[in-house]
C-alpha positions, 0 to 999 in steps of 0.5 A: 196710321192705318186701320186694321179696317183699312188694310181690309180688302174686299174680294168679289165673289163669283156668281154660283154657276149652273149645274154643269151635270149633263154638260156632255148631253151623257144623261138620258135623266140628267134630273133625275140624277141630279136629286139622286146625287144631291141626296147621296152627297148630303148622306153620311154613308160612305164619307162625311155628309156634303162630301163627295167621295169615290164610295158615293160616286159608286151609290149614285151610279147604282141607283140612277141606273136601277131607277131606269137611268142610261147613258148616251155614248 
């Protein structure tokens, strides 16, 4: 007879990879951009906080461009 331990598979998990956020080199301030968008995503206005929505997408442009934000391209 088989354990319910047993019958358990154990599945690898991928290393959490790196920040792919300025991949296409867009961002003059890729840094800057990723403190904006961590704390907006982590907010509850505009969706549930650690969610991302369409509203915060909206706030992060806004704000990364009035703290002197640009983009290349």
């Amino acid at each position: 007879m088989i354990t319910r331990a047993q019958t358990k598979m154990t599945t690898k998990r991928k290393p959490k990879s790196k920040s792919k956020v300025n991949e296409a080199g867009n961002y003059t301030k890729p840094g800057m951009r990723k403190g904006l968008f961590n704390r907006i995503k982590a907010g509850s206005k505009g969706g549930k906080p650690g969610q991302w929505s369409a509203r915060k997408a909206q706030m992060l442009a806004k704000q990364y461009k009035s703290k002197g934000g640009g983009y290349k391209s």
